[in-house]
N, C-alpha and C positions, 0 to 999 in steps of 0.2 A: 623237155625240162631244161632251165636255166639257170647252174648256181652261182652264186656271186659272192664272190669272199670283200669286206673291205664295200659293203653298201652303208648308206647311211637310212639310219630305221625313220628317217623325216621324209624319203623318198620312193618312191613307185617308178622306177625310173622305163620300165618297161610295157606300164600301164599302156601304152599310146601306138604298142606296135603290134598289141595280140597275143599279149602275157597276161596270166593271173597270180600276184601275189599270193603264194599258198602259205611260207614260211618267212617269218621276219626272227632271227633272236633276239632283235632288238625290244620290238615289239612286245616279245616275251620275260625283260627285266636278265636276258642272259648277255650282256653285251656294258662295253665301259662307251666313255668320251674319244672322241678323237685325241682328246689333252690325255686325256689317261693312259690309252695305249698306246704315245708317242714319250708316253713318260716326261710328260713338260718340254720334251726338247722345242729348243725357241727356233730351229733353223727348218724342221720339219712342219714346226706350227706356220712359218711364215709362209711358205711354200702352199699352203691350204688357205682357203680366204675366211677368213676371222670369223665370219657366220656359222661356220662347218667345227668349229674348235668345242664345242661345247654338245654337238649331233652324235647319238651312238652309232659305232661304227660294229656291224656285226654281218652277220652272213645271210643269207637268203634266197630261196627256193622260190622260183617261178614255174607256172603252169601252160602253154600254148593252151588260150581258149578252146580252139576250133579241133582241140586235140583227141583220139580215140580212147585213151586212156583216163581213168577216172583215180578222184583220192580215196581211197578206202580209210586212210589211218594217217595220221599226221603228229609230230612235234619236235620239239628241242631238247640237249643234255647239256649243261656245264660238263667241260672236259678236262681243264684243267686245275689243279692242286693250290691251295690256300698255302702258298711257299713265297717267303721275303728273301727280295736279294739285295745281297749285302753291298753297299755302295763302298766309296774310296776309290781313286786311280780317275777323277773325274767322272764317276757315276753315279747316278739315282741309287738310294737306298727307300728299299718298299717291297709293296707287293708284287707279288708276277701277275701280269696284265692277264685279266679272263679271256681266257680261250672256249668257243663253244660250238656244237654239232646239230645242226637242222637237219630232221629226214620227213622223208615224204613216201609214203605206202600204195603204189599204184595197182591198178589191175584194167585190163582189158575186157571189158564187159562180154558176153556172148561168144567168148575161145575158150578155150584149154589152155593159153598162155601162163604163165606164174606171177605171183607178183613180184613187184620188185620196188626194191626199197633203196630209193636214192637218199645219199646223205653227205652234207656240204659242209666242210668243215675249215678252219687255218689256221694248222699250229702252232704252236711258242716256237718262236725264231726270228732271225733279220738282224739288221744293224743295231736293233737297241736291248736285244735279247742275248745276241753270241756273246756278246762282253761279259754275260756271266756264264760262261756254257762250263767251265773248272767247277761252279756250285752245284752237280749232281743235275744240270739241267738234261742231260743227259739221257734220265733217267727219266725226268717230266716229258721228254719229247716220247721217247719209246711207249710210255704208258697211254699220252693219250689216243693215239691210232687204237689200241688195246680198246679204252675206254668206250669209243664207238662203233667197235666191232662188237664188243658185249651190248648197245642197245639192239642190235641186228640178233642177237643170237637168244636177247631175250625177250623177241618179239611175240605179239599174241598171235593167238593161232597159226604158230608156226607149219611152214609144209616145207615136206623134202626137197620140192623142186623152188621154192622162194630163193630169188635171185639178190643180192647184197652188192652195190656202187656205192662205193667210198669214194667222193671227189675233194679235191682239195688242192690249199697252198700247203706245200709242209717248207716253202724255205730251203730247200737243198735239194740236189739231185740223185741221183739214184745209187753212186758209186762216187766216193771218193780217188780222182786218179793224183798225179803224182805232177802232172802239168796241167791238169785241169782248172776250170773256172773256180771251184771250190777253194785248191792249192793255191789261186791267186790274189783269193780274198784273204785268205788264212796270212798271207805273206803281207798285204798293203791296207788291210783294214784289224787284223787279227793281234796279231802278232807283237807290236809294237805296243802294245796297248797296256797303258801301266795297272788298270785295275787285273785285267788276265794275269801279268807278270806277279803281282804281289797275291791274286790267289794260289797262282801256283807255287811262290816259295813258301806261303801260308800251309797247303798240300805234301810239300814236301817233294813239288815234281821238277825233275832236271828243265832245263831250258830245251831239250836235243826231246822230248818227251810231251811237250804240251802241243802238238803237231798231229800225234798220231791220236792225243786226247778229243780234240776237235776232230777230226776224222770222226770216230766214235760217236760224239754229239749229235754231228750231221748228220749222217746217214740211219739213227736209230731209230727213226718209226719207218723203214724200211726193214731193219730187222725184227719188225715187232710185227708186219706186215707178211712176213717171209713166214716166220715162224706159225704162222696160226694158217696157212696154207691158203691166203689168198692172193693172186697173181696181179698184174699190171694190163692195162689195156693197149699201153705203147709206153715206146723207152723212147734216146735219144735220136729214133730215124727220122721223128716229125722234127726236127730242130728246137727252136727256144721260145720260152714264154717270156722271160725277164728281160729289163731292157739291159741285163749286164750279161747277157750270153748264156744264161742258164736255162735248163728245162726245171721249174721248180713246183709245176701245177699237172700234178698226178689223179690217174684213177687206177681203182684197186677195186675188183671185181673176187664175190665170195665163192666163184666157180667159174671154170674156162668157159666165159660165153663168145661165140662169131664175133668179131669185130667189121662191120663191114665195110666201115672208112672212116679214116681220121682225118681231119685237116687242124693245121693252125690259122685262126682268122687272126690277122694281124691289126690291133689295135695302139702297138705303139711301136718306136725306132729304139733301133741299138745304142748304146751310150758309149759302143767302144770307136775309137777313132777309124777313120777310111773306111768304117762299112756304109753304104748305101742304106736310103731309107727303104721303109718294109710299106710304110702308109703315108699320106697324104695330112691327113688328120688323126693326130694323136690323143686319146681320149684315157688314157690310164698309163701306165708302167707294166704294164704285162701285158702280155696275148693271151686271146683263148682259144682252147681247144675245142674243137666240135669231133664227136667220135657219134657213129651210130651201130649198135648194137642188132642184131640176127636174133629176136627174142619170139 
């Protein structure tokens, strides 16, 4: 299986190497514009070629043809909350960009194996989303992880041994540290930022206080994740997905399964200065993980 967060639903981009599109959101009416979800920003639009600005941008579930396992049950969920964020400080005032959750219902025909139910998601966050993280978004990132673990939980014909893969972007790492990646955003992208500064005196929060506020933001669909007792496949040993040094593309497994190997395949370069490149040919802003599971 191959999920892809940030495909465009005009595209099969995997058709041609021994993939079956199985799940499109787009496809499915759960997905905005690339203008939409960039929130009109004109420097993010230029960066994409003008044809792509008006293409739904949403997530998608592929199938290896030649693969042993079969779909028994397939669909999509909207994830995220019908919430307006409030502009000022040079920000969009509007809706929060739709967030949404592809899953796919496999099984292994003629075993005893379980099924298992992979599901692709990419939640509210990034550069055009943290600017409002003081407006309770907080709260929106924690909920949707929830969100997707309740289509797993109220799956049909559920069985004891049904095995639950949560893959995704969530946009932040695992742990908030104190010199970390996160801490350096918070400091050169965050921070300064006059719509945050005027929510939070709006809020009523000290300046020495909207530091530990973000922290909280970040990391909450890890504790939304923690809390309902399902674990991680790998932390920070495989290295980075972002091209800003982050590990931000996690899986969350609904029971300790084998891990039998991870790798990072490296599809783009670091953006931080004096690192060496990882690839030859850069083809996105993140890396992917390949992880196989002992199923």
């Amino acid at each position: 299986v191959i999920c892809v967060q940030e495909g465009l639903a005009s595209r099969d981009v995997l058709k041609d190497v021994g993939f079956e599109l199985i799940i499109c959101t787009g496809a499915l009416k759960l997905a905005q514009s690339v203008r939409e979800m960039v929130y009109s920003d004109a420097a993010a639009l230029k960066a994409c070629a003008e044809e792509n600005h008006d293409q739904l941008l949403c997530n998608q579930l592929y199938l290896r043809k030649d693969s042993a396992w079969v779909v028994e049950d397939k669909g999509a969920e909207r994830i995220s909350s019908d919430t307006t964020l409030e502009g000022g400080g040079n920000r969009v005032h509007g809706p929060l960009a739709i967030r949404s959750m592809g899953w796919l219902k496999l099984k292994k025909p003629g075993t005893s194996s379980p099924s298992v139910f992979v599901m692709c998601t990419h939640i509210t966050g990034g550069r055009f989303e943290d600017q409002y993280f003081v407006q309770q978004l907080a709260e929106e990132r924690l909920r949707q992880p929830e969100r997707c673990i309740d289509v797993f939980k109220g799956r049909k014909g559920a069985k004891d041994d049904d095995i639950g893969i949560l893959v995704g972007d969530f946009n932040a790492t695992e742990t908030y540290k104190a010199d970390g990646p996160m801490n350096s955003y918070f400091k050169f992208g965050i921070k300064g930022s006059e719509g945050v500064k005027s929510d939070a005196q709006a809020a009523n929060i000290p300046e020495d206080g909207i530091e530990s506020i973000f922290a909280e933001y970040m990391v909450s669909p890890f504790k939304a994740i923690k809390e309902l007792n399902w674990t991680f496949a790998y932390g920070d040993e495989i290295g980075v997905t972002s091209a800003f040094g982050h590990l931000i593309d996690h899986m969350a497994m609904s029971k300790k399964v084998p891990v039998k190997s991870v790798e990072v395949v490296y599809l783009t370069n670091q953006k931080v200065k004096d690192v060496p490149p990882d690839t030859d040919i850069v083809i996105t802003d993140h890396n992917a993980v390949k992880v196989a599971f002992d199923i």
